[in-house]
N, C-alpha and C positions, 0 to 999 in steps of 0.2 A: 142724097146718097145715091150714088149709081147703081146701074139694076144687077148687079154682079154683085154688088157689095149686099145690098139686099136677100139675094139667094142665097149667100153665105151666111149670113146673121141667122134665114132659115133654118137651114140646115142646120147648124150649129146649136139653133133652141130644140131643132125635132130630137137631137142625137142626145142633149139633155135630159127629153121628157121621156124618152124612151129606154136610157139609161135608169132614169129615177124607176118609169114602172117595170123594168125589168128586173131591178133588184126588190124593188118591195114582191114580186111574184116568186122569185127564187125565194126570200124570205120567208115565205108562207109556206111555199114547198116543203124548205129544209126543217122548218119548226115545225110541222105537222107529220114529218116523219121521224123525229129527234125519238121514237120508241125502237126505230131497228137501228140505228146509229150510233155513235156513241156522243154523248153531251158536247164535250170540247169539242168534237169538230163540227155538229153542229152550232156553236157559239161562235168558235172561228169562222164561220163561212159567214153568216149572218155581220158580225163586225165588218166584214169584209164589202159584203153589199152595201154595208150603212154606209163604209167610208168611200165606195165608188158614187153612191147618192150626192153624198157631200161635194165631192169633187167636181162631177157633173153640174151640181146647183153651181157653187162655187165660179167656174167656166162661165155658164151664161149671166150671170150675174156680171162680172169682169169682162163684157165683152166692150170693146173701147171704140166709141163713135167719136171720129174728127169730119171736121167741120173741114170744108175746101177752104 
């Protein structure tokens, strides 16, 4: 794999793993203050980070290595 194609695969896992613990930390935020907010939106937002996690994972999981 050429050294370009390598930095990208980088990049592309860092933005993944960064993505995943950014939302598990938003999660923890938003459920830990769900007493001055109100429930749905705390639910909605948390759904929300789950399914940017997923997508994220999802991404680096599917990232597609061809052979020269």
């Amino acid at each position: 794999m050429p050294r370009v194609m390598r930095i990208a695969d980088f990049i592309v896992s860092l933005q993944a793993v960064l993505a995943l613990a950014g939302g598990a930390l938003l999660a923890f935020v938003l459920v830990s203050s769900a007493d001055e907010v109100s429930s749905w939106f705390v639910l909605s937002l948390v759904g929300f980070c789950m399914v940017i996690a997923v997508l994220a994972s999802w991404l680096a999981n599917k990232w597609i290595y061809r052979a020269r």
